[in-house]
N, C-alpha and C positions, 0 to 999 in steps of 0.2 A: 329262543333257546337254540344253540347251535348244535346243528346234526350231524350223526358221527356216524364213519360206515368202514369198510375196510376192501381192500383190492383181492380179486381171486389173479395171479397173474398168469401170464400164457406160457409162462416158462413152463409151469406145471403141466403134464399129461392132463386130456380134456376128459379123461374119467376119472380123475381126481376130485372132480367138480361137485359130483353128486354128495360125499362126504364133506366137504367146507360147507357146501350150500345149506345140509341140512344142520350144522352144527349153529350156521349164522341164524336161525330161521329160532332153534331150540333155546339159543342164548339171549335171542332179544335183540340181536345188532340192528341197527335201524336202514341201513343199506349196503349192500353188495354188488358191488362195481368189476366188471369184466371189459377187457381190451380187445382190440380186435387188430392186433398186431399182424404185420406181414412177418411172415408166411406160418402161424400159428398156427391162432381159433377163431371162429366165427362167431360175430358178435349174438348175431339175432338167434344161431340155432342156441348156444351157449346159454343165453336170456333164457330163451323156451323153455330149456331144461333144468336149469334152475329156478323155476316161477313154477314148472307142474313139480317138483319135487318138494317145495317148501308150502310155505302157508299163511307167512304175514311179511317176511321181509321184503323190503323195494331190491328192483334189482336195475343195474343202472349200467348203460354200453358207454362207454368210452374212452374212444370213439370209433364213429363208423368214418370211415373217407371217403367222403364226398365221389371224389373222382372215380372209384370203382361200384357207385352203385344210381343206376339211374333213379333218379328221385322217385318218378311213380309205385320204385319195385320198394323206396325203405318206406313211404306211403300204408302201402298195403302189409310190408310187414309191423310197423309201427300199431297200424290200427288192430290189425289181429290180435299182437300181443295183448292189447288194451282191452280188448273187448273180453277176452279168453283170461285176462289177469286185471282186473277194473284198478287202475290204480296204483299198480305194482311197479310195472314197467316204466324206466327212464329212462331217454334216448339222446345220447347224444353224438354232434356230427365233428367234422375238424375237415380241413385240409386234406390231412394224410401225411404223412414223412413222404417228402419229396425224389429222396432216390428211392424208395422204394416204388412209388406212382411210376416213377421213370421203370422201375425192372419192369412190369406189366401191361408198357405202352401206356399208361395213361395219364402221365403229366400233363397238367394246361399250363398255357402261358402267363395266365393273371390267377391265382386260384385266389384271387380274394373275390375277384368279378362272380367266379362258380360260385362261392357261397355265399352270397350275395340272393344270388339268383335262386340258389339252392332251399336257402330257408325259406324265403318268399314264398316261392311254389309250395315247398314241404308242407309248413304252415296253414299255408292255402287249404291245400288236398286233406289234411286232415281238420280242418275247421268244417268240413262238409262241402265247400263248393268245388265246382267246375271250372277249370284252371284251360284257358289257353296261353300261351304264350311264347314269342320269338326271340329268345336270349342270344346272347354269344353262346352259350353252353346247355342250358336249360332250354327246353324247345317241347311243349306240351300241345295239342289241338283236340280240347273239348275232354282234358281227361277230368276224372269223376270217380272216386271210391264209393261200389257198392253198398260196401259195410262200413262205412266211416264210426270211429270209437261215438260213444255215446257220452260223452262229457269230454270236456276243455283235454288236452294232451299238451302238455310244455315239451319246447322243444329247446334243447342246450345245444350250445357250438362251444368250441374249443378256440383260446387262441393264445398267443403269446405276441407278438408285433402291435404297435399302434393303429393300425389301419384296422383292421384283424380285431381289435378288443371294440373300438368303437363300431364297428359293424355289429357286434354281438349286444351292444347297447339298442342298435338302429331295432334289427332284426328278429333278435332271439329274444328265448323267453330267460334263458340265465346263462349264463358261461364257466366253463369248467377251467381251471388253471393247473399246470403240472405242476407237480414237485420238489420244479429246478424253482418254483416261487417263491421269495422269505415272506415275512411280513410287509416289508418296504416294497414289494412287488404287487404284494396284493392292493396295496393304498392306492397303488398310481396304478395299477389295474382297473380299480374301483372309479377311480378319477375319469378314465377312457371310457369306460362304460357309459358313464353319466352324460359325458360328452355326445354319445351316440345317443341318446335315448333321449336330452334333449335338442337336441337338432334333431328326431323324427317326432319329438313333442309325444311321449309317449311314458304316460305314468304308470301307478303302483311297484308291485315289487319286482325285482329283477335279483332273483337267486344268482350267488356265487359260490361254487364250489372248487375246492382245494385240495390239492392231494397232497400229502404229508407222507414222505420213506422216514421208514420209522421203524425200529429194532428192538430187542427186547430181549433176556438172557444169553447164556455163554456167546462171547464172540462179537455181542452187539456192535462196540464200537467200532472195531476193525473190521466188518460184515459193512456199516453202514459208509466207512470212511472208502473203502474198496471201490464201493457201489458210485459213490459222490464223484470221486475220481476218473473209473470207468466212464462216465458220464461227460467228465471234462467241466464240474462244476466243484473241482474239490476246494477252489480257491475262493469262492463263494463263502460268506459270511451266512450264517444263521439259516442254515438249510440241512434240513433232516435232522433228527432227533435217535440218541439214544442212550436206554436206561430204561428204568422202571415206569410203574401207570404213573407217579408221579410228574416225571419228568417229559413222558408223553402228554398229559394232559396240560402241563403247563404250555407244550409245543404250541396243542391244539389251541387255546387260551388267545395265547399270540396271535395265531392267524384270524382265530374270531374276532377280537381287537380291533384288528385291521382291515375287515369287513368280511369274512367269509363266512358264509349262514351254513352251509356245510363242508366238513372235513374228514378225508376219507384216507386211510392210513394205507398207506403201500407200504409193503414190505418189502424187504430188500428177494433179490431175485434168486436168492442161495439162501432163502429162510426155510430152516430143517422141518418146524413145526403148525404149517399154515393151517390146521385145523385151532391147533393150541394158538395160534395168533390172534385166529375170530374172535375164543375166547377170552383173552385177554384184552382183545380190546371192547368187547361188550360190558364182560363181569368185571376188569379191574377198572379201566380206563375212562367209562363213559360214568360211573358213578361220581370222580373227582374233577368232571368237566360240567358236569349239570349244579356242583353243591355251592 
């Protein structure tokens, strides 16, 4: 069954959060997903605050960028979250938007070599063991989580490029794809993965999730069309949705189709109603997606 969840985004005041959270928690939406945008919100406090504030919804980072956070430090917050929320918390990593890495000095020259290196170690540290290691970028000697989470923790990367999606095949446990994806994005996305996960000969399931901009009363279309544009994606065929639960749910349909086990509805960034958004996409939208 495909799972449906919805974006808090960073556009929004970070005390706005507590109201979404608890309305996504109250309605049943199965996950809520937070960015961790330059120069916003922060991912993991963000998490935190929505996980002690609700009470059964997953809550999902992505993503964190690699390049501004050394591995050992999202390690230990990774497993906290887990331990403190069994369950709840989803993490996942990406690159980073590259001029922004550059405004804060910390662009690398290969960022596929970092996460690369990234998950590896990530993975490692939270599987329980003791990681040494001399990377290009990653560089660990004898580090070790105290508290490592007490069950399995999946770890998600982000990618969009070829190199980049079969790595998340190699390495990760699922891959998260944006927005600018259609359906035909996701197939040959699916296809890359596969590619990476058999060349490290590496079976069961590898979650894919999908972000869906997606709009819904006064203004929809021209809110979503705006948004598409902005983007530099307006000339893109079959990307973002909008209209009623109908017409989202057949969205969502689409990208499940085309391999996405979960899909998580962004709203455009001038959406007036983000509480009433959860809403509708738990109460209207996820009953004509499961029927």
């Amino acid at each position: 069954m495909t799972g449906l969840g919805a974006v808090f985004r960073p556009q929004l005041a970070p005390e706005r959060l507590r109201a979404v959270a608890r309305v996504a928690d109250e309605v049943g939406l199965e996950e809520l997903w937070l960015w961790e945008d330059c120069f916003r919100e922060g991912g993991i406090s963000t998490a935190a605050a929505a996980l002690a504030w609700t009470e059964r919804v997953r809550v999902g980072v992505g993503l964190l960028p690699v390049p501004l956070r050394n591995v050992a430090l999202t390690a230990m917050e990774a497993a906290t979250l887990d331990r403190m929320f069994p369950g709840r918390a989803v993490l996942g990593v990406g690159h980073g938007v590259q001029d922004w890495m550059g405004q804060v000095g910390a662009r690398v020259e290969s960022p596929v070599t970092l996460l690369r290196e990234y998950l590896v170690s990530l993975r490692a540290l939270l599987g329980g063991e003791r990681v040494t290691t001399e990377g290009r970028y990653v560089r660990l000697d004898g580090v070790a989580l105290d508290w490592p989470p007490e069950q399995a923790v999946e770890v998600f990367a982000g990618a969009t490029g070829p190199r980049s999606l079969r790595l998340t095949g190699e390495v990760a446990d699922g891959t998260v794809l944006t927005a600018n994806t259609p359906p035909d994005g996701v197939r040959h996305a699916r296809r890359l993965i596969d590619e990476g996960r058999a060349a490290a000969r590496r079976t069961g399931a590898h979650k894919v999730v999908v972000y869906l901009l997606a709009a819904t009363g006064a203004g929809a279309r021209e809110r979503l069309r705006a948004e598409l544009v902005a983007e530099g994606v307006g000339a893109v065929s079959d990307l973002g949705v909008a209209g009623d639960a109908g017409a989202v749910a057949e969205a969502v349909r689409r990208l499940a189709d085309a391999g996405a086990d979960t899909v998580i509805l962004q709203p455009t960034g001038d959406e007036p109603d983000p509480e009433g958004f959860v809403r509708f996409a738990a109460e209207q939208v996820r009953p004509l997606v499961v029927a």
